[in-house]
DSSP file (Angstrom, degrees, kcal/mol; ACC not computed):
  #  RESIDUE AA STRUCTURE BP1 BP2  ACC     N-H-->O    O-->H-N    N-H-->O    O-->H-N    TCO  KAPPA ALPHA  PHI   PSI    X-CA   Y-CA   Z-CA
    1    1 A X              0   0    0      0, 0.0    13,-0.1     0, 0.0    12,-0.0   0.000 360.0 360.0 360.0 136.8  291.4  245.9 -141.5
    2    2 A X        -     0   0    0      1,-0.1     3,-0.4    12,-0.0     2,-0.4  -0.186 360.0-128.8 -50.1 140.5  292.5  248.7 -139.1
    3    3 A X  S    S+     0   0    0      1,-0.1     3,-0.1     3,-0.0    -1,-0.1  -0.775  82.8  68.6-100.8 154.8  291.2  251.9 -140.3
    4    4 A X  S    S+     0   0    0     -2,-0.4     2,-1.1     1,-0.2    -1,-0.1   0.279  71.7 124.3 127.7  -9.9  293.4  254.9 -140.8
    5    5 A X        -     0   0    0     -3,-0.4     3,-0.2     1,-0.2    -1,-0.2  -0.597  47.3-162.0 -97.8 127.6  295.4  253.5 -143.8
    6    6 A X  S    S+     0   0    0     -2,-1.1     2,-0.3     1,-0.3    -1,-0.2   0.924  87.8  19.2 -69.7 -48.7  295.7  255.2 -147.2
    7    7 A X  S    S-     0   0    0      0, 0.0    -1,-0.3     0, 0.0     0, 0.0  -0.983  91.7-110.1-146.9 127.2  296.8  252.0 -148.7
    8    8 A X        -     0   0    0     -2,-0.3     7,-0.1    -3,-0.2     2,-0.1   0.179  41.1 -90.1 -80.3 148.1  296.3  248.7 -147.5
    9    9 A X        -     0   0    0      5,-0.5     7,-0.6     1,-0.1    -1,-0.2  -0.346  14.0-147.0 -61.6 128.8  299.3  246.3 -146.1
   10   10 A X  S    S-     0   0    0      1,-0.2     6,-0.4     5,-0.2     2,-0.4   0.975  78.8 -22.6 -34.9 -71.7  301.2  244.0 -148.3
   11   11 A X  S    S+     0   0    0      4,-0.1    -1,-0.2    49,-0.1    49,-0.2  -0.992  86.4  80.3-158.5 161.5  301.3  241.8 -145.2
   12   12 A X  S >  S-     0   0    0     -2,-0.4     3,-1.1    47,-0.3     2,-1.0  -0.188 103.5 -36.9 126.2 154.1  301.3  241.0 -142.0
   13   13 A X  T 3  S+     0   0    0      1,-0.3    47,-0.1    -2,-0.2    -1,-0.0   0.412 139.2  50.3  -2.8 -26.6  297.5  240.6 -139.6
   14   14 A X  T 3  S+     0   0    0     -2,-1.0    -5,-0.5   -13,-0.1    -1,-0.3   0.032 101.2  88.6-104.1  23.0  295.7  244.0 -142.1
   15   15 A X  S <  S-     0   0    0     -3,-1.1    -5,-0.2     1,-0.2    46,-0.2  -0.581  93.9 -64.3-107.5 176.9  296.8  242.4 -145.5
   16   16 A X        -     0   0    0     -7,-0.6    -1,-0.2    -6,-0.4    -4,-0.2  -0.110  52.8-114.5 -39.8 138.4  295.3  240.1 -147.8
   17   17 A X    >   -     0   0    0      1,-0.1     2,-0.8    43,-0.1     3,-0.6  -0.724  35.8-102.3 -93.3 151.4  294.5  236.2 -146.7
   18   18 A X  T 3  S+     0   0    0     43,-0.6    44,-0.1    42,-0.4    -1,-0.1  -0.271 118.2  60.1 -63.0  31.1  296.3  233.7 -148.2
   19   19 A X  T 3  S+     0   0    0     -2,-0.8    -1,-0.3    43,-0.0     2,-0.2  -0.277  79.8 123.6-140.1  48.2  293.4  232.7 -150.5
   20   20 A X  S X  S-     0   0    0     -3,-0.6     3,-1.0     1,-0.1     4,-0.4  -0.562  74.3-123.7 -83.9 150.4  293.3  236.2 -152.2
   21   21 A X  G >  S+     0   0    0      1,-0.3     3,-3.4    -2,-0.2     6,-0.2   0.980 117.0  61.4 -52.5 -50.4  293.6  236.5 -155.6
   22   22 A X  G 3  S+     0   0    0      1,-0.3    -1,-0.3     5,-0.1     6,-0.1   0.345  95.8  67.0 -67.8  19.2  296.7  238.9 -154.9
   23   23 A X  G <  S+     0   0    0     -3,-1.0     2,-1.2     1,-0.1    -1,-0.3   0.423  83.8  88.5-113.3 -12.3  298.3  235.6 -153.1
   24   24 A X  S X> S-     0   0    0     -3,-3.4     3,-2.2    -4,-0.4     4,-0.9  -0.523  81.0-145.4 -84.3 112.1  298.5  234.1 -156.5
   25   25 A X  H 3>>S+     0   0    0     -2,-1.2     4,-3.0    54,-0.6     5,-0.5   0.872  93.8  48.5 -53.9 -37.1  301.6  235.1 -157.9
   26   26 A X  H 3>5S+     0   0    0      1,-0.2     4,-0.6     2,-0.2    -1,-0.2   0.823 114.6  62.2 -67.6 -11.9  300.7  235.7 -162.0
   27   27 A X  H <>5S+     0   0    0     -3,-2.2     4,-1.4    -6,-0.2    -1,-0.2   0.980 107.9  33.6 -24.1 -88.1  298.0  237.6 -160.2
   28   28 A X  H  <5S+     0   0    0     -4,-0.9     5,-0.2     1,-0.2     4,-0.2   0.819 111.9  52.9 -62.1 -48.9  300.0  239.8 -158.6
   29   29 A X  H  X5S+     0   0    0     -4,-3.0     4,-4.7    -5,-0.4     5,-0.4   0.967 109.9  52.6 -61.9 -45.1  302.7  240.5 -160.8
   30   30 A X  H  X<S+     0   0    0     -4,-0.6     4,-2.4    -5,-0.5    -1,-0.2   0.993 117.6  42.6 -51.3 -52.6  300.0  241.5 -163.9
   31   31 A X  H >< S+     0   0    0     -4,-1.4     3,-2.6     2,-0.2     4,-0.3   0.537 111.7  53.6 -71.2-120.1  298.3  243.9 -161.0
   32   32 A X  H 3> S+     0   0    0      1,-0.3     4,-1.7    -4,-0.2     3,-0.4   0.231 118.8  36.9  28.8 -73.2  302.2  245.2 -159.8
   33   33 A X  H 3< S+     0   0    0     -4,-4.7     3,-0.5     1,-0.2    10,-0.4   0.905 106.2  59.6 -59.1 -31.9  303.0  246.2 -163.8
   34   34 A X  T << S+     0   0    0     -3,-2.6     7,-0.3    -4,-2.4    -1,-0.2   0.843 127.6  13.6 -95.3 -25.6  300.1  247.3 -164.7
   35   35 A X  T  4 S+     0   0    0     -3,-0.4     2,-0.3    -4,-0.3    -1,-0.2   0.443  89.5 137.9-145.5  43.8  300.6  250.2 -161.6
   36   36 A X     <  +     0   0    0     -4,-1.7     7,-1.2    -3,-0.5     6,-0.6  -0.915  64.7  24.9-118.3 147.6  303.9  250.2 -160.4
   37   37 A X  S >  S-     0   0    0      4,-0.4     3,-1.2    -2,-0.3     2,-0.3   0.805 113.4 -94.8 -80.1 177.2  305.6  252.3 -159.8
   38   38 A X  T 3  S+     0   0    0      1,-0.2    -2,-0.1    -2,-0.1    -3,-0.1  -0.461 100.9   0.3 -69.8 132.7  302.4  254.8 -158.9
   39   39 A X  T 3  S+     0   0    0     -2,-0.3    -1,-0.2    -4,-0.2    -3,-0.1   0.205 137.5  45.9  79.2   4.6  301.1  257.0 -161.5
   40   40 A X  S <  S-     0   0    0     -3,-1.2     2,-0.9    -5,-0.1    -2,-0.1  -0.443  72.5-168.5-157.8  99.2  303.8  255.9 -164.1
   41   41 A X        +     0   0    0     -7,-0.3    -4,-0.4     1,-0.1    -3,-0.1  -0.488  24.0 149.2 -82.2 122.2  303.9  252.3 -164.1
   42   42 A X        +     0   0    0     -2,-0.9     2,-0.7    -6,-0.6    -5,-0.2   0.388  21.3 132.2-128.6   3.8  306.9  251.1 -166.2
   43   43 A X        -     0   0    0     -7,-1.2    -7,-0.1   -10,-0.4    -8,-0.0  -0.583  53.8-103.3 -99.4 141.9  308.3  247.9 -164.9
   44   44 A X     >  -     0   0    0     -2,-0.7     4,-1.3     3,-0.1    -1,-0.1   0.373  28.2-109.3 -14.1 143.4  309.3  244.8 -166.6
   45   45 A X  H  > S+     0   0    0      2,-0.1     4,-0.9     3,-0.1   -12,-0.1   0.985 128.5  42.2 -45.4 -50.7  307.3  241.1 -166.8
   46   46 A X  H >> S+     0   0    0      2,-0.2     3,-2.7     3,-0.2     4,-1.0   0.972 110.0  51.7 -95.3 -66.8  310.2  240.1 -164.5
   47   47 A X  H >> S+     0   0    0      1,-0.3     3,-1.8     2,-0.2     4,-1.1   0.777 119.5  42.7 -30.9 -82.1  310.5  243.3 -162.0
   48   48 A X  H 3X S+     0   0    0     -4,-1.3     4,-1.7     1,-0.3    -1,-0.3   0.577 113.0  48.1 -27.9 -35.3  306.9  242.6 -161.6
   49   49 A X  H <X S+     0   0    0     -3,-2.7     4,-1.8    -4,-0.9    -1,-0.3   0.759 117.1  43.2 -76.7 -22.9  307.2  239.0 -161.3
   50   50 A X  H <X S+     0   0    0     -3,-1.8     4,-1.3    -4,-1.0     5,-0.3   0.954 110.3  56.9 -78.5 -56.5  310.1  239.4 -158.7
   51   51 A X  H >X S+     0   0    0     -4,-1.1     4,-1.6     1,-0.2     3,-1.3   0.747 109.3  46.2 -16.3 -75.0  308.2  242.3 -156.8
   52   52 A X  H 3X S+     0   0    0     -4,-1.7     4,-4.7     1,-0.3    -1,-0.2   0.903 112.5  48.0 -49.0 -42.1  305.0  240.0 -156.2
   53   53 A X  H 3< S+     0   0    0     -4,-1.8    -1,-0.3     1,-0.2    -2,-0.2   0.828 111.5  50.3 -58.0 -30.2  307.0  237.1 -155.1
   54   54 A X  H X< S+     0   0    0     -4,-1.3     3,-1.5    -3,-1.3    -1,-0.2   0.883 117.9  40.3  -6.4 -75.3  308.9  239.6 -152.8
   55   55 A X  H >< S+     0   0    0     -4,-1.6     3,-0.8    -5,-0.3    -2,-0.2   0.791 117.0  50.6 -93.9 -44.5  305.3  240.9 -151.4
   56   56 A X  T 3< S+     0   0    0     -4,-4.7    -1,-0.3    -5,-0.3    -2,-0.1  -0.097  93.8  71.5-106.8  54.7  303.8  237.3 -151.4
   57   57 A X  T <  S+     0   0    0     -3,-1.5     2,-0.2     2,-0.1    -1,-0.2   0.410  83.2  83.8-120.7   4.3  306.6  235.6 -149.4
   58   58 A X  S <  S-     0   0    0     -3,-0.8   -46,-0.1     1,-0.1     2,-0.0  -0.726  91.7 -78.4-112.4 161.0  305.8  237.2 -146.1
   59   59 A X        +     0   0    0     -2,-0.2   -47,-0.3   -48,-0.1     2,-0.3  -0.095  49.9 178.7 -50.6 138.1  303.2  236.1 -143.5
   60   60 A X        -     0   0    0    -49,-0.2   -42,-0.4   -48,-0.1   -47,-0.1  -0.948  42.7 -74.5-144.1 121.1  299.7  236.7 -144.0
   61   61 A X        -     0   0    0     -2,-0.3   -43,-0.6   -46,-0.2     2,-0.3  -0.116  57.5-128.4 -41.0 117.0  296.2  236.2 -142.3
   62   62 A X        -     0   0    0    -45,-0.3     2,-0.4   -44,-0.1    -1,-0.1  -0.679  16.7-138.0 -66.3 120.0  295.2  232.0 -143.1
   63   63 A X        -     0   0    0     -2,-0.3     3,-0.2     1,-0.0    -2,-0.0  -0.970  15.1-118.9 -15.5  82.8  292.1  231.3 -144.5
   64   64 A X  S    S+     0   0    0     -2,-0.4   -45,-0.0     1,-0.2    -1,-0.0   0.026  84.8   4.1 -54.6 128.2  290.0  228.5 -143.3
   65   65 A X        +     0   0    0      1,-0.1    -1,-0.2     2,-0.1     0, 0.0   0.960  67.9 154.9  38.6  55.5  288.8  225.3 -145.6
   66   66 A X        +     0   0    0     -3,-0.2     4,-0.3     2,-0.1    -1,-0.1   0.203  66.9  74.5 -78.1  -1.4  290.9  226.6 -148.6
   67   67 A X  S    S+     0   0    0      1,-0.2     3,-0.5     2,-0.1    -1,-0.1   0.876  95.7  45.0 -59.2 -33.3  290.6  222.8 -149.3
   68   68 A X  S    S+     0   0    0      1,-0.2    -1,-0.2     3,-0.0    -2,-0.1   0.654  83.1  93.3-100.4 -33.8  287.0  223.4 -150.4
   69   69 A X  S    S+     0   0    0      1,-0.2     2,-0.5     2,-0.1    -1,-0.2   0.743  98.0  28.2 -69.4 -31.1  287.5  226.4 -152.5
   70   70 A X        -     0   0    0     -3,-0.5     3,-0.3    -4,-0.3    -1,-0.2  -0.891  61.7-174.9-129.8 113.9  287.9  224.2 -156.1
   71   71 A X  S    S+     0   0    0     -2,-0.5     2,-1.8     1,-0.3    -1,-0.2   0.966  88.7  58.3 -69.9 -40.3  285.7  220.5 -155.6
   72   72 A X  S >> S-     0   0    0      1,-0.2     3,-3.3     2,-0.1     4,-0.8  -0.552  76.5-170.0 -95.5  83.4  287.6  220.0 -159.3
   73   73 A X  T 34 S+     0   0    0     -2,-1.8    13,-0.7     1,-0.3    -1,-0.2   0.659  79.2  68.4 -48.8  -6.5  290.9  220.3 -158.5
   74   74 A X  T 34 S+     0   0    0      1,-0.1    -1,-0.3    11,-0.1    -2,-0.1   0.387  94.7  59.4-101.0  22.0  291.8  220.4 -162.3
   75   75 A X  T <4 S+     0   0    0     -3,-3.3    -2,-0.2     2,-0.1    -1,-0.1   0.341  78.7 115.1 -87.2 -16.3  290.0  223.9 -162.4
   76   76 A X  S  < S-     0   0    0     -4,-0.8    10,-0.1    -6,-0.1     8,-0.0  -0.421  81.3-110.9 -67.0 125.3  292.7  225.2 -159.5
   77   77 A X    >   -     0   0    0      1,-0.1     3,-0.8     2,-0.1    -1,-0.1  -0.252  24.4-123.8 -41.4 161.1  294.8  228.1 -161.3
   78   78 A X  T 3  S+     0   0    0      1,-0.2     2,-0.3    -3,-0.1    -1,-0.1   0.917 113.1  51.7 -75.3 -47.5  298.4  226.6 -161.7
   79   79 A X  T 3  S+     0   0    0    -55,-0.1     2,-0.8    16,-0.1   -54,-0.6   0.100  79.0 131.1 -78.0  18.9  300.1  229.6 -159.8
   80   80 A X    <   -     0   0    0     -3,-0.8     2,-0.2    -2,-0.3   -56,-0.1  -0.517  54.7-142.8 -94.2 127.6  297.4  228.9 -156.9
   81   81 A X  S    S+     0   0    0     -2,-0.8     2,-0.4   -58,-0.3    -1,-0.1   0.439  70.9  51.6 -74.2  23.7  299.8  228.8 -153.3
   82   82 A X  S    S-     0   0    0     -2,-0.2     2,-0.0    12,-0.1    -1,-0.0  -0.928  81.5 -94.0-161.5 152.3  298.2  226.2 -151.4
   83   83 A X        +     0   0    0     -2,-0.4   -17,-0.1     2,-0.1     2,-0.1  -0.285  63.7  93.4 -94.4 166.6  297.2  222.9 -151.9
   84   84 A X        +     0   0    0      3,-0.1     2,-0.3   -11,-0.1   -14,-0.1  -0.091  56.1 166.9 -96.7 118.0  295.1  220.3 -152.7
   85   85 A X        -     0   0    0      2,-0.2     2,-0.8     4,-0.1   -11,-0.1  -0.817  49.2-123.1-123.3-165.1  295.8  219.9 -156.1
   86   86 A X  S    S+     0   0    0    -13,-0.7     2,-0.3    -2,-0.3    -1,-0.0  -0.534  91.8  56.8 -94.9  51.1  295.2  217.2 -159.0
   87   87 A X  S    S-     0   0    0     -2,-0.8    -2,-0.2     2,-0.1    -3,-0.1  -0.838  82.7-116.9 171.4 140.7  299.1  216.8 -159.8
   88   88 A X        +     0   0    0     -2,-0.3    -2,-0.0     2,-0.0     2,-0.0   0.073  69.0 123.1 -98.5  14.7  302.4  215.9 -158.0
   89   89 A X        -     0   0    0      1,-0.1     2,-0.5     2,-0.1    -4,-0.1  -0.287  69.4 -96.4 -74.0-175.4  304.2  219.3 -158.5
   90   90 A X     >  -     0   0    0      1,-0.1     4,-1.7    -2,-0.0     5,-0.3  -0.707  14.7-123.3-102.1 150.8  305.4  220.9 -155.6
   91   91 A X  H  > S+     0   0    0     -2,-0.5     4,-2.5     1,-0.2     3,-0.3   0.903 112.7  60.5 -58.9 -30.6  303.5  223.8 -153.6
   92   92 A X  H >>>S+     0   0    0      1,-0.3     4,-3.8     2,-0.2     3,-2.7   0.935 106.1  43.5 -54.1 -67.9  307.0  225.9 -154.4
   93   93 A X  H 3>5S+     0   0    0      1,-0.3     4,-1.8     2,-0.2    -1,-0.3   0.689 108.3  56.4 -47.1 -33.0  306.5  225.6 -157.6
   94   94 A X  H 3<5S+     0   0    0     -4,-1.7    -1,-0.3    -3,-0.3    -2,-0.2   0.702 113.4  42.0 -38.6 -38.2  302.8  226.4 -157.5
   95   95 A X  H <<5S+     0   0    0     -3,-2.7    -2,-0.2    -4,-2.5    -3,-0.1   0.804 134.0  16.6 -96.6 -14.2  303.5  229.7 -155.8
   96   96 A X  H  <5S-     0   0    0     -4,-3.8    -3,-0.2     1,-0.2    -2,-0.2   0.407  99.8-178.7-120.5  11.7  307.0  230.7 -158.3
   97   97 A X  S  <<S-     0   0    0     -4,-1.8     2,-0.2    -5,-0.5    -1,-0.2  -0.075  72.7-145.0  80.5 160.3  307.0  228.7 -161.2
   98   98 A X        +     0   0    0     -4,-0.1    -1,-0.3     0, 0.0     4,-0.2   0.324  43.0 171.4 -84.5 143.9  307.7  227.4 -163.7
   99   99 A X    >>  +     0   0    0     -2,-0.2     4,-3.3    -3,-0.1     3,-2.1   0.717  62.5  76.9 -89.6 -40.1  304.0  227.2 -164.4
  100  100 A X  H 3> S+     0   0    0      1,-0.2     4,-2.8     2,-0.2     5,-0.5   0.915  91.7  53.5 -67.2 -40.3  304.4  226.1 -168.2
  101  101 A X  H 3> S+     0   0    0      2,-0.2     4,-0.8     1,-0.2    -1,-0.2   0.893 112.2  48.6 -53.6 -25.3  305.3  222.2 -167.2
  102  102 A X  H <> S+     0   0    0     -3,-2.1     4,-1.1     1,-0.2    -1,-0.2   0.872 112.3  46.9-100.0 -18.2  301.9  222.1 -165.0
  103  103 A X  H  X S+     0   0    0     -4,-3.3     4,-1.5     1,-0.2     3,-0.3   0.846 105.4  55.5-107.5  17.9  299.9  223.4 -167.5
  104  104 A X  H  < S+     0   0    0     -4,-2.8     4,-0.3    -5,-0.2     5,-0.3   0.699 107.5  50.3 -17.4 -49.8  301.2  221.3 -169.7
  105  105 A X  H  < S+     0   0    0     -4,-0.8     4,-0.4    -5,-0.5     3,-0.4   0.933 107.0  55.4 -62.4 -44.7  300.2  218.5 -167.5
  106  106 A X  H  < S+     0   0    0     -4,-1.1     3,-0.3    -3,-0.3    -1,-0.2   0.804 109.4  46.2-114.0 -50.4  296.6  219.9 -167.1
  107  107 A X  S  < S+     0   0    0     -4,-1.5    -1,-0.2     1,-0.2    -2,-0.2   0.212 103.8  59.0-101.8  33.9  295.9  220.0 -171.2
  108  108 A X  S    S+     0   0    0     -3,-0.4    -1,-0.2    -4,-0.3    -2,-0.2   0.497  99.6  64.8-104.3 -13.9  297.2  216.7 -171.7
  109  109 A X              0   0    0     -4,-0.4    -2,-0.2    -3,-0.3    -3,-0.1   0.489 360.0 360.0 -54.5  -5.2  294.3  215.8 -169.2
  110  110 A X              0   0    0     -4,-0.2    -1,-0.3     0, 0.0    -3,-0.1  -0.009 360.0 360.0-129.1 360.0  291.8  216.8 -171.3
């Protein structure tokens, strides 16, 4: 990251890589409410959820042999935005939801 910045870029080449936690959207949005806006954070499950989806729909520095990061792919959060995973949704739906059908999916595996 570039120095000189008070608070660090949402996105673009100085932000977060796309196998940050903040690239997971239920991630984000929990971090987003919990301190937006700054110094009185007041917004809504769904402001919060749209914001992060907002924040994590733009381009970002790639992460190499994110394949590797979960050898049990039925440990992979459900909201996690790039694949491999154990399960035939689709990556959209991995990075927005709806979450509840895949884990559903995940504790009938068990």
């Amino acid at each position: 990251m570039r120095e000189g910045y008070l608070f660090p870029p949402l996105w673009g080449t100085d932000s977060f890589n796309n196998g940050a936690g903040m690239g997971r959207l239920l991630t984000a949005a929990r971090f987003i409410k919990a301190r937006m806006p700054l110094g009185q954070p007041d917004l809504t499950d769904s402001q919060a959820y749209d914001v992060a989806a907002f924040v994590n729909s733009h381009e970002r520095p790639q992460r190499a042999n994110l394949e590797v990061d979960y050898p049990n792919l039925a440990d992979k959060p459900v909201d996690s935005p790039y694949p491999p995973y154990a399960d035939d949704f689709p990556i959209e739906q991995h990075r927005l939801g709806p979450f509840a059908p895949i884990r559903e999916y995940y504790r009938n595996l068990q």
